[in-house]
N, C-alpha and C positions, 0 to 999 in steps of 0.2 A: 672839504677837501677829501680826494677821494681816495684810499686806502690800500694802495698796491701791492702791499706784503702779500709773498704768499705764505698758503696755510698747508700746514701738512694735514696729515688723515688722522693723527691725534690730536690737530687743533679741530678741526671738524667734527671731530665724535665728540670733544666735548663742549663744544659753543652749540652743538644741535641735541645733546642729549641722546648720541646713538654709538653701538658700538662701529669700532673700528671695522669687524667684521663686517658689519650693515652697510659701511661706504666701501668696502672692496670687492664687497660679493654681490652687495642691488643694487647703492644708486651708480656704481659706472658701468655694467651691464645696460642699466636702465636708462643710462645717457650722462651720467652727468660726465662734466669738458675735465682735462685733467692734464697735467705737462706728463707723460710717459717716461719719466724716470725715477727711481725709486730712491728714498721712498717718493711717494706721490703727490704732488702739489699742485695745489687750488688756486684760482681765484675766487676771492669772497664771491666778488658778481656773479662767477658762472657757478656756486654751492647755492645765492639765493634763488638765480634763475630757475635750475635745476627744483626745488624744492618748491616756488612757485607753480610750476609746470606740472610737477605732480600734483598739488593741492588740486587744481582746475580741474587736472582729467577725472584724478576721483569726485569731485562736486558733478562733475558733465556724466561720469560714470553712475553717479544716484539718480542724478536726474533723469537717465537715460532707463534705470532699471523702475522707477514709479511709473514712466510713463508706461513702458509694456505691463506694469501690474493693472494700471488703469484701464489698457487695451483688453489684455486678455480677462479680466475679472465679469464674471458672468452673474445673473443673478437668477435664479431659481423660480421658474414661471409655478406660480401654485395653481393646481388645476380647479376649475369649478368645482361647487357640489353641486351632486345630482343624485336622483334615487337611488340608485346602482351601488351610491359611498356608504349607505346608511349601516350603521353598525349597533347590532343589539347586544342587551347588555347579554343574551345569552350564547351568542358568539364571541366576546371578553372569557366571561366566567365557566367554568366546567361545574356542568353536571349540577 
């Protein structure tokens, strides 16, 4: 059965372990659904959805930064030796 209460912004801060401030200042900026009167009430579905939706982008967000570390990651050609490299011990040490 599915659970139609709504939640106010102090049920949500504390069924999700975040402040109050964090659901009026990020996630409804950041989309989450909300009825627009005060104080402000949720539906559970749209605080999981919401919460889901972020989990993804940041997983698609890592994912997304490995793969440029993968692209851009260069590796260091070590040049041949040749006479030219040779180094004596009295070009090391002085005198």
């Amino acid at each position: 059965m599915n659970d139609t209460r709504l939640l106010t912004t102090e049920d949500v801060a504390a069924r999700y372990g975040v402040s109050e401030y964090t659901i009026t200042q990020k996630w409804i900026p950041n989309g989450l659904k909300y009825f627009p009167f005060r104080p402000f009430k949720f539906k559970l579905e749209w605080v999981e959805e919401f919460i889901e939706k972020q989990a993804e982008e940041k997983r698609l967000q890592r994912q997304s930064n490995i793969c440029e570390i993968i692209k851009t990651r260069k590796i260091k050609k070590i040049p041949k030796f040749n006479a030219d490299m040779k180094i004596s011990l009295e070009d090391i040490m002085e005198g």
